[in-house]
N, C-alpha and C positions, 0 to 999 in steps of 0.2 A: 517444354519444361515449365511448369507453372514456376512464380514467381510471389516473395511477400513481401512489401514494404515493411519493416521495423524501425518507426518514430525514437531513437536513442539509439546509442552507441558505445553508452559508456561501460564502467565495470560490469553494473548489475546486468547488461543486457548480455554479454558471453556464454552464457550456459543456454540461454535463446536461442541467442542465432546459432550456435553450434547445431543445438538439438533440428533448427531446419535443416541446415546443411547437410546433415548426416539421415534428413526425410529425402534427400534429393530436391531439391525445393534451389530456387534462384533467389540467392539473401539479395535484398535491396536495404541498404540502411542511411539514414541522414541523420545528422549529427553536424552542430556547428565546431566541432573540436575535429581540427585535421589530425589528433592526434591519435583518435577515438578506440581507446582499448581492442570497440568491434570491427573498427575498417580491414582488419587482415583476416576474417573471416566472409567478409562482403564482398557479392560479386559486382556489384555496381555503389558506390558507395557517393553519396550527395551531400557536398560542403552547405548544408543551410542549420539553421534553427530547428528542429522540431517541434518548437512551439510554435513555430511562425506560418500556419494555413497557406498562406498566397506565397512566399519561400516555396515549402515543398510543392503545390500543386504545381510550379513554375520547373521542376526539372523531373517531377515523376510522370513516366511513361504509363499505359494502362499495366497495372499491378494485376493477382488475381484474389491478393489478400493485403487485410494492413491491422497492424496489430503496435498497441504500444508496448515498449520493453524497457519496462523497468523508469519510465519518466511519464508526466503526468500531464498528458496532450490530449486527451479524449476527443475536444473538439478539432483538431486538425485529422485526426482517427475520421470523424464523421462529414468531414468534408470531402476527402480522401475516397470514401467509402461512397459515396455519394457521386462524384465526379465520375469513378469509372464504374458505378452500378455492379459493388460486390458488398459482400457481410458486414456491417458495422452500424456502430448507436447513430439514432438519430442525433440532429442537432439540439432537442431538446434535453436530450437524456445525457449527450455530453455536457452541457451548460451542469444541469445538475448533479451530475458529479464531480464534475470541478470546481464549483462555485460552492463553498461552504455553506453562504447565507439562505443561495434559493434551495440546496440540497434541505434544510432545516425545515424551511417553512413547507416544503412538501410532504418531506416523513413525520411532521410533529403533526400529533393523533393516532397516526399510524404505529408508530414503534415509540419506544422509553428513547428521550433523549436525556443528555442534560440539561439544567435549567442555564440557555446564553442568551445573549446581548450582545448588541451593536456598542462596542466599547466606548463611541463618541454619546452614547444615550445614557450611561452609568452614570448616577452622581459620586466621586471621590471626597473624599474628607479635603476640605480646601485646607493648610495653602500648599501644600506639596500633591496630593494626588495621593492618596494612600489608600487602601483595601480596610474598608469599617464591618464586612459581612465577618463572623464566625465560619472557619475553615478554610480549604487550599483553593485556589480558581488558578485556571489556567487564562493565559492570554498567550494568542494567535492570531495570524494573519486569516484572512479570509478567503484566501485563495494561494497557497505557497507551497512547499513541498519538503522532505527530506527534516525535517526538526527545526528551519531556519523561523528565527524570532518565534518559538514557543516558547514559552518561561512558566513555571510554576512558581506562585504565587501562594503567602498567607496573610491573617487578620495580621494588621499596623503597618505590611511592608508598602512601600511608596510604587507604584504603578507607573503614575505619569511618562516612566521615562520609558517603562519594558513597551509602555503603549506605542510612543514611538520608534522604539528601533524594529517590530513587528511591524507598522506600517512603511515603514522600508523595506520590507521581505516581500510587500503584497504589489504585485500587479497596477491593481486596484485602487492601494493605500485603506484599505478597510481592516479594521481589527477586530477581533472577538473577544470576549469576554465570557469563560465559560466554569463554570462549576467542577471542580475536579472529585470523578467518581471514584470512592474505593470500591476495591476487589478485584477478582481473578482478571488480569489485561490480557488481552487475548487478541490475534491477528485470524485473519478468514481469508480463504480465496476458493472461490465456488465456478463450476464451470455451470453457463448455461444457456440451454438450450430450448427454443419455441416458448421464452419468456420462463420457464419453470428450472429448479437447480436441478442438475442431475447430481452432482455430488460436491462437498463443504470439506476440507482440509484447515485443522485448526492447530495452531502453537500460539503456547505460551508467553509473550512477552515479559524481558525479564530487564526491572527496571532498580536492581540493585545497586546502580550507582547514581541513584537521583541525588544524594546528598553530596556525592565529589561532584556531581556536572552541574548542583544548584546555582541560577534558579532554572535553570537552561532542563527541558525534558528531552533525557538520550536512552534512549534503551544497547542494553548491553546484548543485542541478539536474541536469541529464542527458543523453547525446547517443545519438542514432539514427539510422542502426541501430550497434551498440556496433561500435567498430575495434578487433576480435579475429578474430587469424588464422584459419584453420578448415586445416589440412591434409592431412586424413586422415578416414575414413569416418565414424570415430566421433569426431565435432569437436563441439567445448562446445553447440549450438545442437543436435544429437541429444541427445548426453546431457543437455542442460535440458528437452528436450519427456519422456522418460521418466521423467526425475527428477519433475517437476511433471504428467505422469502418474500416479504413485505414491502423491505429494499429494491429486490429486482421491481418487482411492480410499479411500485408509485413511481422510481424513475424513469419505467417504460422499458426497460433491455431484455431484450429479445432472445440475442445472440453475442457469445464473449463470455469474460470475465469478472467475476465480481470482488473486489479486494474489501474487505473490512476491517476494522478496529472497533473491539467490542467490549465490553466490562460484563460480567459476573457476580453479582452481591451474595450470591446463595439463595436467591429467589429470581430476582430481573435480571432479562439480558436489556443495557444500555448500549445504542448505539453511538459511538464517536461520530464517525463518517465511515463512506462506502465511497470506492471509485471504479470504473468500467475501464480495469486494466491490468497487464500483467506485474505484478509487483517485481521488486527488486529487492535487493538485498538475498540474491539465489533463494527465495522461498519455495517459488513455485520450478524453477530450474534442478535444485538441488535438496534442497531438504524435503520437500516432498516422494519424489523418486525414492529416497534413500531409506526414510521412513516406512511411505506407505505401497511401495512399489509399484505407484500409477505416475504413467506419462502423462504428466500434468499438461507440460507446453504442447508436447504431440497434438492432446488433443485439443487444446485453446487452439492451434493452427487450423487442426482441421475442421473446427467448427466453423474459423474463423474464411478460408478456403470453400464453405457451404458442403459441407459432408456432414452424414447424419452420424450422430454415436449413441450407441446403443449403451442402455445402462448396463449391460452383461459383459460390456469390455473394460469398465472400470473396474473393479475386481479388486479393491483395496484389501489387504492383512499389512499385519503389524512384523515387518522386517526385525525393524531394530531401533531404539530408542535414540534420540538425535538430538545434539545440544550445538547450539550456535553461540560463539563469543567472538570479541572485538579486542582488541588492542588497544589501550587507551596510552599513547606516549603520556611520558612521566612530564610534569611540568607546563603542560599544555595544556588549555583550558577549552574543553570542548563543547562548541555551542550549537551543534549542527550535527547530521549524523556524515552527511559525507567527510568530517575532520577526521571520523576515526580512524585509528589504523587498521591493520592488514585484518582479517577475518579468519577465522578457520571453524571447523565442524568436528564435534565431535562424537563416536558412536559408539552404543551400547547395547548392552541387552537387558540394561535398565535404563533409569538416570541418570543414574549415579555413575555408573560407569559412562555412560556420553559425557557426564562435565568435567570428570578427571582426563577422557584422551582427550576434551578440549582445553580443557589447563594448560596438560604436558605439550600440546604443542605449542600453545602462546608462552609458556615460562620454560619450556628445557631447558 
């Protein structure tokens, strides 16, 4: 029986490991939480870190895959991968997708980013620290995950302090400083293969409640396929497959997954960041399937496993329209996205009708 390491455990990774288990596949997962949503889906399951490289290589056996789910370990992925000589990013290509800063300086040229900064190199309005540019900036950690220390930011609010509680979120203690782009927000995850995409799955991020979660940035889930016009040859969903072509490239990945955050103006696609992993928040588990009726994970496994796939098995049509929302307790102040409450999906044969059965389940 082949077997796959899966780097997390938590919520987002359940519709993962399911979906191996149900390939016949030997689930392997680690997770520092004994309590791990995943463990009662795991046939062997390893009390460590995920993040932590020399942890996992200290109780994983040879694996015949290793794939991250839903948490943001690339580099333990590539060491993993490397150790028992099967599919995964080099060392180089995980640095740069985990690493904000070196991710930046690689694709600037290459792709529209925004205009950031190393936030200790900003001059602020002394004596409090204050934001003197016209419009919104965001400040982030440099390397963090899940929404912790993002804050949206405008002209005259005081910085100083979001600067430090982001540099508590970071690894590193490094914060960014970054331009906040309007337009269409938009999520990606691309499977791919021999360095080239074989196929980009996109929804809409929907950030409706940025003025209840200010200055904290939380998205309230996400709809697909995203309601953006396309009228002309070269419409946002060409320019995001070349844009996030360009991605794979300069960071070198080969073989995997490619997760992005991208913006839309009506002419430029801007990239956020790109990461070489399976996202969470069931994107690629469940709303993809539901929507576009391709085994997303299936086939991240199986590339990931060294099986070729052919572009004639992805076979995407449009199912049914698919709205994702979030639970926001009342009275709570959410700064993170893992605070939010419980999730549910909602689906239609429009929009419209996805976000009302996603209402009626969070408010019946």
């Amino acid at each position: 029986m082949r077997s796959v390491l899966f780097l997390g455990g938590g919520g987002d990774s359940v519709g993962i490991l399911r979906r191996a288990a149900n390939m016949g596949l030997e689930v392997h997962v680690a997770d520092s939480n004994p309590d791990a949503p995943g463990r009662q889906l795991a046939d062997k399951f390893y009390l460590v870190s995920a993040y932590d490289a020399d942890e996992v290589n200290a109780v994983t056996p040879q694996v015949d895959a290793v794939l991250c789910a839903g948490v943001d370990a690339p580099h333990v992925m590539a060491t993993v991968a490397a150790d028992c000589g099967i599919v995964g990013p080099s060392a180089e290509t995980a640095e740069l997708s985990r690493d904000k800063v070196l991710q930046i300086k690689a694709l600037n040229g290459r792709v529209r980013l925004p205009w950031t900064e190393n936030a200790d190199l900003v001059a602020l309005d002394p004596p409090g620290g204050y934001l003197a540019w016209p419009g919104a900036f965001i400040i982030k950690p440099a390397d963090s995950r899940g929404a912790r220390g993002v804050v949206r930011l405008t002209t005259g609010q005081m910085a100083t302090p979001w600067v430090e509680e982001a540099r508590l979120q970071s690894p590193t203690g490094r914060v960014l400083v970054q331009r906040w782009v309007d337009g269409e927000q938009l999520s990606s995850e691309s499977l791919v293969q021999d360095g080239k995409i074989l196929w980009t799955a996109y929804a809409h991020r929907n950030y409706a409640r940025l003025e209840q979660t200010a200055p904290a940035v939380i998205e309230d889930g996400s709809d697909m396929p995203p309601a953006i016009p396309a009228f002309f040859d070269n419409d946002w969903e060409r320019v995001g497959e070349q844009t996030l072509q360009e991605c794979v490239t300069t960071i070198g990945l080969e073989y995997g997954t490619l997760k992005g955050d991208l913006v839309w103006d009506g002419r430029y696609m801007t990239v956020i960041e790109v990461a070489c992993r399976l996202s969470g928040g069931r994107f690629c588990s469940d709303l993809i399937p539901a929507c576009w009726g391709v085994d997303f994970v299936g086939m991240a496994i199986r590339i990931a496993i060294g099986e070729h796939i052919y572009p004639g098995e992805i076979s995407p049509y449009l199912r049914r329209h698919v709205c994702q929302r979030f639970e926001f307790p009342s009275g709570k102040k959410i700064v993170s996205h893992p605070q939010r409450g419980r999730m549910v999906i909602g689906l239609g044969g429009n929009h419209e009708e996805a976000e009302a059965h996603a209402w009626a389940q969070l408010y019946a």
